[in-house]
PQR file of N, CA, C, O and H, with PARSE charges and radii, in Angstrom:
ATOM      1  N   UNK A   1     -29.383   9.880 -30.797 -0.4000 1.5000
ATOM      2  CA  UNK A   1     -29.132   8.484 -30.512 -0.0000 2.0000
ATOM      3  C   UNK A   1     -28.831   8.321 -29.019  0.5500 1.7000
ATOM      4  O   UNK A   1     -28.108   8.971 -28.264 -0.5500 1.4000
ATOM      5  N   UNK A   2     -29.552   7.331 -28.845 -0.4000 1.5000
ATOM      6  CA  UNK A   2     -29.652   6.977 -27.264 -0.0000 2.0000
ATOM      7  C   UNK A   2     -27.843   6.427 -26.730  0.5500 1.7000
ATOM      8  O   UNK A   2     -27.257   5.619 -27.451 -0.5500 1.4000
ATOM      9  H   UNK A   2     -30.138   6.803 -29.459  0.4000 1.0000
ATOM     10  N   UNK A   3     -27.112   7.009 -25.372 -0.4000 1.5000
ATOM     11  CA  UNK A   3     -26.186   6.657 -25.232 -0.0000 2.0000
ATOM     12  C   UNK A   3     -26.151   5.257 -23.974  0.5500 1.7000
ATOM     13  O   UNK A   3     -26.759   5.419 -22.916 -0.5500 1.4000
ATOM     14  H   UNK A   3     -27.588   7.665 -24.787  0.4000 1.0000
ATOM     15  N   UNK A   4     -25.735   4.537 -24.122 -0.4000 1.5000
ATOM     16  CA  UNK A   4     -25.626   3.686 -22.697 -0.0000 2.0000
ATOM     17  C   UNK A   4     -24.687   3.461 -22.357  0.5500 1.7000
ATOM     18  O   UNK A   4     -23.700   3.075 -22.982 -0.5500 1.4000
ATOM     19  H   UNK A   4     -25.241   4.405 -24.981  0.4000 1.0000
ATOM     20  N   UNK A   5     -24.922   3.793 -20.631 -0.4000 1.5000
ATOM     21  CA  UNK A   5     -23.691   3.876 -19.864 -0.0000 2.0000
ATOM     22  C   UNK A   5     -22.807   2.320 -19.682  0.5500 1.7000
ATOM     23  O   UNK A   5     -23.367   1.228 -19.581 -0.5500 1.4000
ATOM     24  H   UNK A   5     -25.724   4.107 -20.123  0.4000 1.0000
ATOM     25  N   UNK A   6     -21.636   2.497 -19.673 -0.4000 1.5000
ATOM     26  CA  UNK A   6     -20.379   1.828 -19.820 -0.0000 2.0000
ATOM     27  C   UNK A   6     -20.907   0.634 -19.126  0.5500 1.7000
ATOM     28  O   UNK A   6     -20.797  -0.444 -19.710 -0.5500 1.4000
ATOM     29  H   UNK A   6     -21.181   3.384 -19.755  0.4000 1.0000
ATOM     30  N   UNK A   7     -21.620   0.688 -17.633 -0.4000 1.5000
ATOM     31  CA  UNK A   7     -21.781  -0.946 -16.461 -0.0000 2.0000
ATOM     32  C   UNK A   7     -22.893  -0.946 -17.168  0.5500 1.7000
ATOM     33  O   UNK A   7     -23.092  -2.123 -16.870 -0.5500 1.4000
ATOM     34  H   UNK A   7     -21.709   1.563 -17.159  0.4000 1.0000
ATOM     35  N   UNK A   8     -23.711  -0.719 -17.770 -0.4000 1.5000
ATOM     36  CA  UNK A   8     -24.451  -1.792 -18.531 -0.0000 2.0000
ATOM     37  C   UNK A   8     -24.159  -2.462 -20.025  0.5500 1.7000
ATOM     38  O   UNK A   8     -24.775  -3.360 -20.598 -0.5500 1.4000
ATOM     39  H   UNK A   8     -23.549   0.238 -18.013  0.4000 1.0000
ATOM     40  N   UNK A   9     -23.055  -1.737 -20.427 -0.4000 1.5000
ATOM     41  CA  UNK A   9     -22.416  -2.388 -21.395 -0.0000 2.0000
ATOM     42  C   UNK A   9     -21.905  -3.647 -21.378  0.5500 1.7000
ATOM     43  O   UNK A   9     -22.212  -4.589 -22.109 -0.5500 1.4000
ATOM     44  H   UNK A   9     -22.554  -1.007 -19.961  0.4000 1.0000
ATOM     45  N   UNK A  10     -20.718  -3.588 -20.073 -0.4000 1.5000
ATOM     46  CA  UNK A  10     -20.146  -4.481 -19.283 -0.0000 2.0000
ATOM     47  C   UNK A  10     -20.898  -5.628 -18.987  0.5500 1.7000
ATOM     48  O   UNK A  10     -20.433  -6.767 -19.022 -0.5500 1.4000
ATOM     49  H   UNK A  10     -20.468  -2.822 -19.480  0.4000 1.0000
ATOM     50  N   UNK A  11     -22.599  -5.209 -18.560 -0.4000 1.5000
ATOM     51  CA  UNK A  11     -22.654  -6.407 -17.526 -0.0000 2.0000
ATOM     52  C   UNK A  11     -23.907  -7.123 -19.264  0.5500 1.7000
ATOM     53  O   UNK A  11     -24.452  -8.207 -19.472 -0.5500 1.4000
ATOM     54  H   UNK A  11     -22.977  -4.283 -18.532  0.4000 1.0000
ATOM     55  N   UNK A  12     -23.861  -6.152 -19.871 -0.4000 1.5000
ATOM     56  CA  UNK A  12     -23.961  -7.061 -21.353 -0.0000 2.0000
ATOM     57  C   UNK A  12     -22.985  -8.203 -21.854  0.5500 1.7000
ATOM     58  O   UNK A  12     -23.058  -9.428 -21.765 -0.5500 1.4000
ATOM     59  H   UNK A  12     -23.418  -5.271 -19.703  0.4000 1.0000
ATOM     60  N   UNK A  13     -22.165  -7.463 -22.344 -0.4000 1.5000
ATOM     61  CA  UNK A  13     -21.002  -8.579 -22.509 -0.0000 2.0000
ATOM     62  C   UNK A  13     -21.310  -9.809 -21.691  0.5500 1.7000
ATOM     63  O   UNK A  13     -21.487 -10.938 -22.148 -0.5500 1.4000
ATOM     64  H   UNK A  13     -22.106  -6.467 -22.417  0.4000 1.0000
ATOM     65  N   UNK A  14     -21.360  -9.357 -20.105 -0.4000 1.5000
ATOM     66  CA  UNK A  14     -20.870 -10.734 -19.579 -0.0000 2.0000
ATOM     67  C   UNK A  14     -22.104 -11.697 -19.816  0.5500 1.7000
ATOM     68  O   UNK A  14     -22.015 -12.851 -20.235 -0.5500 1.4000
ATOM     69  H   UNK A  14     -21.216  -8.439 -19.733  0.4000 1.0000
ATOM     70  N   UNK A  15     -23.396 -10.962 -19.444 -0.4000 1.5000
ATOM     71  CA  UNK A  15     -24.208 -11.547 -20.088 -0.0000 2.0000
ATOM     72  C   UNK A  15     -24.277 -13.004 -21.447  0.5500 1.7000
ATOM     73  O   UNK A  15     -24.413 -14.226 -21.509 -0.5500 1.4000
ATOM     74  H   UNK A  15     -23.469 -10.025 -19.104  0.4000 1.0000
ATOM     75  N   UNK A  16     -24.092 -11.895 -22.264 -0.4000 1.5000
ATOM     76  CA  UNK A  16     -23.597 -12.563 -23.943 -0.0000 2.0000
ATOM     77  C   UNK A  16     -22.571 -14.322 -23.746  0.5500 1.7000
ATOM     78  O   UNK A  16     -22.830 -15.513 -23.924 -0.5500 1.4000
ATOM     79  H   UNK A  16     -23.982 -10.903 -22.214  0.4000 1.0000
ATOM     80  N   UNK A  17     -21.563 -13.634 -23.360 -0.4000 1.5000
ATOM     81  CA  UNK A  17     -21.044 -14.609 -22.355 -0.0000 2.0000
ATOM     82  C   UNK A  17     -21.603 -15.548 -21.389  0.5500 1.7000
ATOM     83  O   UNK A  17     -21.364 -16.707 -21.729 -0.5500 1.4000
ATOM     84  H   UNK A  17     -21.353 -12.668 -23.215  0.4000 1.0000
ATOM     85  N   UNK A  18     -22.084 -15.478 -20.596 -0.4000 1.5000
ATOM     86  CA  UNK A  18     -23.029 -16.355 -19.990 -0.0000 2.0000
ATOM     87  C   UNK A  18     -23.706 -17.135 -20.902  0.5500 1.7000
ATOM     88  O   UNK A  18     -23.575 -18.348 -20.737 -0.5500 1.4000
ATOM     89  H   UNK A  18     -22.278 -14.537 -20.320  0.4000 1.0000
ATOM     90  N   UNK A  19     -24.360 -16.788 -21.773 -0.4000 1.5000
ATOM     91  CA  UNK A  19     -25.488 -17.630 -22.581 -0.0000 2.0000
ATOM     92  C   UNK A  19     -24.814 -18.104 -23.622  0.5500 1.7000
ATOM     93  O   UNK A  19     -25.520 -18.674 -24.454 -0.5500 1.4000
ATOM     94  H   UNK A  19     -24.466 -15.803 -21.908  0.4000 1.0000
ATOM     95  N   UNK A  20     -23.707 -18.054 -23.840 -0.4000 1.5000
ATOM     96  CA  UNK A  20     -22.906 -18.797 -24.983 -0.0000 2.0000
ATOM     97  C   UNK A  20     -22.203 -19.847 -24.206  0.5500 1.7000
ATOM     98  O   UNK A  20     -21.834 -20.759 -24.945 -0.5500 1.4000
ATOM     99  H   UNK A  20     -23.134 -17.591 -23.164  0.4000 1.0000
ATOM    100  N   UNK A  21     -21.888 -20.022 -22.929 -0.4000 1.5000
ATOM    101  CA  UNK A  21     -21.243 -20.922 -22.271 -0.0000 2.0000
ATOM    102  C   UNK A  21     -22.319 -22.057 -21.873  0.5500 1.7000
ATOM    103  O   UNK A  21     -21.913 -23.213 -21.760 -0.5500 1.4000
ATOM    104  H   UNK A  21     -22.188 -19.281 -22.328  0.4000 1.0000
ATOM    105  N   UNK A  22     -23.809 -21.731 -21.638 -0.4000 1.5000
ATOM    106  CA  UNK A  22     -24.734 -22.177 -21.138 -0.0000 2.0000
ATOM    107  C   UNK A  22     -25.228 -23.569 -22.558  0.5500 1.7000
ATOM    108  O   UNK A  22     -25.422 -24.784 -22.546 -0.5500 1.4000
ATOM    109  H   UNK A  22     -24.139 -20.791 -21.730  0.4000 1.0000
ATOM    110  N   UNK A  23     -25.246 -22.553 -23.525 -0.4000 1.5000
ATOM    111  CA  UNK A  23     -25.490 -23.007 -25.089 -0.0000 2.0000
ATOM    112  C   UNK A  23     -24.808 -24.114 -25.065  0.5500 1.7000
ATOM    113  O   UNK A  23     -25.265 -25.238 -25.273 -0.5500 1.4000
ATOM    114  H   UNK A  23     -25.087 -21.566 -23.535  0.4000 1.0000
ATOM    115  N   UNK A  24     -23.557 -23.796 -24.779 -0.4000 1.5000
ATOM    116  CA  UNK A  24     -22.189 -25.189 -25.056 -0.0000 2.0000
ATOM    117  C   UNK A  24     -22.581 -26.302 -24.021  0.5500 1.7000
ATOM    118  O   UNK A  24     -22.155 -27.436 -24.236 -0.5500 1.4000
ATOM    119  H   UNK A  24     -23.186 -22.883 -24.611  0.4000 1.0000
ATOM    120  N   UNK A  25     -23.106 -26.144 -23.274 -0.4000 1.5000
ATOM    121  CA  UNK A  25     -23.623 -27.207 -22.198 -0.0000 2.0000
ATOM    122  C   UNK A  25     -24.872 -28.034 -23.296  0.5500 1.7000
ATOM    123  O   UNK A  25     -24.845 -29.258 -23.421 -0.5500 1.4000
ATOM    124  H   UNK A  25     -23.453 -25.222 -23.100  0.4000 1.0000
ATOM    125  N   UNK A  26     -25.768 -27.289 -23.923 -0.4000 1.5000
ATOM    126  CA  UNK A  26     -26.724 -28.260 -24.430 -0.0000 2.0000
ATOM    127  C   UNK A  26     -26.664 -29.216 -25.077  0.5500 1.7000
ATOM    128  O   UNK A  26     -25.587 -29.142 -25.669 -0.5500 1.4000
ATOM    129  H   UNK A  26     -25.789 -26.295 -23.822  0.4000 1.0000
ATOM    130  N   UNK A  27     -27.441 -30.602 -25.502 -0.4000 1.5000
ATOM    131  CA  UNK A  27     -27.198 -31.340 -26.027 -0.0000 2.0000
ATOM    132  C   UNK A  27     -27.189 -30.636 -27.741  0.5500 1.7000
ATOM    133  O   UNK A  27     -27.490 -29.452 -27.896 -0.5500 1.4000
ATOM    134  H   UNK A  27     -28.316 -30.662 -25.022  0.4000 1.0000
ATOM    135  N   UNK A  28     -26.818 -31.510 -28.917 -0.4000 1.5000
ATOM    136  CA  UNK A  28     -26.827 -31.022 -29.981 -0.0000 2.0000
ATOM    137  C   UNK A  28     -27.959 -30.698 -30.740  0.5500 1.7000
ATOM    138  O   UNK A  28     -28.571 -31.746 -30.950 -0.5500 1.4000
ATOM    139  H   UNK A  28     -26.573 -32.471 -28.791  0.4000 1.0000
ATOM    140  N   UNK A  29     -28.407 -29.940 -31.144 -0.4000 1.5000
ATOM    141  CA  UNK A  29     -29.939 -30.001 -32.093 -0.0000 2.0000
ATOM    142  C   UNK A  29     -29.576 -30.641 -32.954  0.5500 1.7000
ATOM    143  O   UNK A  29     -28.468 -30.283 -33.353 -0.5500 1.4000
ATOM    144  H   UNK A  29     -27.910 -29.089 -30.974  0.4000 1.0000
ATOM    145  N   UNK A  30     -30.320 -32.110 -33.872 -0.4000 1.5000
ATOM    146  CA  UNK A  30     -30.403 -32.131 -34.959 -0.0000 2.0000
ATOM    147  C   UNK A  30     -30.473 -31.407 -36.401  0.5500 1.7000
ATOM    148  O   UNK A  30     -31.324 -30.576 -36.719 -0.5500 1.4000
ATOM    149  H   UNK A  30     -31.220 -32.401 -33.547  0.4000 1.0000
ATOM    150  N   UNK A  31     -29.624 -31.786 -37.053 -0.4000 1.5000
ATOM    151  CA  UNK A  31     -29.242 -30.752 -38.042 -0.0000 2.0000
ATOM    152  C   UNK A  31     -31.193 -30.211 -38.626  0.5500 1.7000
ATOM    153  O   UNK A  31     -31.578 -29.093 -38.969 -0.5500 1.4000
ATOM    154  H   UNK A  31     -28.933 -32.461 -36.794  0.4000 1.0000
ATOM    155  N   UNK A  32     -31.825 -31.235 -38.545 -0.4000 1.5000
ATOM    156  CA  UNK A  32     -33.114 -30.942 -39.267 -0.0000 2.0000
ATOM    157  C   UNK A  32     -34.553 -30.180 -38.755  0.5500 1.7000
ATOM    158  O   UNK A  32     -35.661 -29.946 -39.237 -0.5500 1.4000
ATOM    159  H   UNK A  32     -31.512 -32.143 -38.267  0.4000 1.0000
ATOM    160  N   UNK A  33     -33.707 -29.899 -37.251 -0.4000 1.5000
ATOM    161  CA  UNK A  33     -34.659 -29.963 -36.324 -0.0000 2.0000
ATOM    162  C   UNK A  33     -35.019 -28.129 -36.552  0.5500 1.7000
ATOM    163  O   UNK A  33     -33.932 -27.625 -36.835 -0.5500 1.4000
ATOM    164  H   UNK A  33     -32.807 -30.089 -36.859  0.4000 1.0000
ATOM    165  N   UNK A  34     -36.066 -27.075 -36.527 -0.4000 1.5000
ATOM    166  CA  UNK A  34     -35.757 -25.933 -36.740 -0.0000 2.0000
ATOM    167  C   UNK A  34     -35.687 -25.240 -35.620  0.5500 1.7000
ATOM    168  O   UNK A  34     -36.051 -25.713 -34.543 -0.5500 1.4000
ATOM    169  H   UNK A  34     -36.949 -27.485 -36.297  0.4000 1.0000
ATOM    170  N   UNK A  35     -35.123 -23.826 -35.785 -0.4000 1.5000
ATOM    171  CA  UNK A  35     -34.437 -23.311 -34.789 -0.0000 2.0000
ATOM    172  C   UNK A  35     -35.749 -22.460 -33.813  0.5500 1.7000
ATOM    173  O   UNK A  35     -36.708 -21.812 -34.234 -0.5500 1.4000
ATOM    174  H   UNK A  35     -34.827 -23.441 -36.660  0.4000 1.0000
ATOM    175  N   UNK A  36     -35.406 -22.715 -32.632 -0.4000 1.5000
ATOM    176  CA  UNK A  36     -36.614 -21.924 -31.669 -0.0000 2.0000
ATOM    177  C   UNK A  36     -36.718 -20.741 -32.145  0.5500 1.7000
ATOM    178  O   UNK A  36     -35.861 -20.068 -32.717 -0.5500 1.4000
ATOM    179  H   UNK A  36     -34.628 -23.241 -32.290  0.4000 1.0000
ATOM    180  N   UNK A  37     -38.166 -20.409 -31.810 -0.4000 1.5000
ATOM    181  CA  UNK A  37     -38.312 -19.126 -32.341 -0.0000 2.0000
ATOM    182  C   UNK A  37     -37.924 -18.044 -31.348  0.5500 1.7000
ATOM    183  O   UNK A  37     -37.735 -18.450 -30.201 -0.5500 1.4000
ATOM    184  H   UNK A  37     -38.862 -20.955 -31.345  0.4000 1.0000
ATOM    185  N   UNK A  38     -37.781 -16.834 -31.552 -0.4000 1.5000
ATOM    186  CA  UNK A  38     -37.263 -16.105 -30.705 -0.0000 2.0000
ATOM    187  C   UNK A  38     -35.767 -16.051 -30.492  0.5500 1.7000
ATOM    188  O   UNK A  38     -35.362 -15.363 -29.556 -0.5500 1.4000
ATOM    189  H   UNK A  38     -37.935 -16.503 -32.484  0.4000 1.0000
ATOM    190  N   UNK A  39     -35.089 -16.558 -31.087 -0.4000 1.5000
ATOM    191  CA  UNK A  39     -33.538 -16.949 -31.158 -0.0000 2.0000
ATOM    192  C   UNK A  39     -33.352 -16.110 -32.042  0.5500 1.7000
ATOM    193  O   UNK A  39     -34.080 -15.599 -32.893 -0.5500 1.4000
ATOM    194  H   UNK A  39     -35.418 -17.117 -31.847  0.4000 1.0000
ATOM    195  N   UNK A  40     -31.891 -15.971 -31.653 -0.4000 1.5000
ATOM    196  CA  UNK A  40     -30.831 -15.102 -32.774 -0.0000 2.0000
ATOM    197  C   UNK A  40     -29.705 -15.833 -32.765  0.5500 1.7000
ATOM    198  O   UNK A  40     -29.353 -15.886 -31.587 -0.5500 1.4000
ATOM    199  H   UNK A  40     -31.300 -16.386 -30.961  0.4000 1.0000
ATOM    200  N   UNK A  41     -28.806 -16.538 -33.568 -0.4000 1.5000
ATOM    201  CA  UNK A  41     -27.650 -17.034 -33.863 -0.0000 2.0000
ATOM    202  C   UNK A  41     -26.636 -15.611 -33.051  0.5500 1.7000
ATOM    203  O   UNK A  41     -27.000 -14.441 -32.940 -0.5500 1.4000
ATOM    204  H   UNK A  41     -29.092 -16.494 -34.526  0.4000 1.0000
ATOM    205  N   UNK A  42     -25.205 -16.281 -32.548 -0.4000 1.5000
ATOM    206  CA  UNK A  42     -23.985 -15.751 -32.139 -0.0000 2.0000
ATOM    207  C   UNK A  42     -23.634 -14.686 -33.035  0.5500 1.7000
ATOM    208  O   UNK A  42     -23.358 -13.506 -32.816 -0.5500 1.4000
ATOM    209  H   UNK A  42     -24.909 -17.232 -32.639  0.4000 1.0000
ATOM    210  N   UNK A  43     -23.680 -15.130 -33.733 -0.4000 1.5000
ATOM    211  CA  UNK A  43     -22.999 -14.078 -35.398 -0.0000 2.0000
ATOM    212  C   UNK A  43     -23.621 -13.274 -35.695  0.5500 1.7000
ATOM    213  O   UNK A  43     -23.090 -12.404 -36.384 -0.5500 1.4000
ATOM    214  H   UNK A  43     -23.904 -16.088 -33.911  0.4000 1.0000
ATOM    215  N   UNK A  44     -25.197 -13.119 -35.307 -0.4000 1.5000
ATOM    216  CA  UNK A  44     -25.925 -12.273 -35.462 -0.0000 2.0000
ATOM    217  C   UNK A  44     -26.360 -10.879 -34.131  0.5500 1.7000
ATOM    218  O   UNK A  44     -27.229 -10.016 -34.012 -0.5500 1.4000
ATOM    219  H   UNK A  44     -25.629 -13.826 -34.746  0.4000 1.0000
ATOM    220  N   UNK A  45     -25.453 -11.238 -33.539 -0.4000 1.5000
ATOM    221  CA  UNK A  45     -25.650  -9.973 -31.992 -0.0000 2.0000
ATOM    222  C   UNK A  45     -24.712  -8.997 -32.457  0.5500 1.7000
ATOM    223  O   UNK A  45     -24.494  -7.985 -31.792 -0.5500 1.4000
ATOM    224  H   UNK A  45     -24.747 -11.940 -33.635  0.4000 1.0000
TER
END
């Protein structure tokens, strides 16, 4: 199993972070509207 080093762990996280703060900026999707493809829900990383 592949190991990865610790600063790219790090600059994951912040990453992750970044795009969840970015997310909160968007307007709301309609509940009906379907989800882009290529997406992964929060809960799912």
């Amino acid at each position: 199993m592949a190991v990865i080093p610790p600063d790219l762990l790090d600059r994951l996280r912040r990453l992750e972070e970044d795009v969840r703060e970015l997310r909160g900026r968007l307007p709301a999707r309609p509940e009906d509207a379907p989800a882009p493809q290529g997406t992964t829900p929060d809960n799912q990383l």
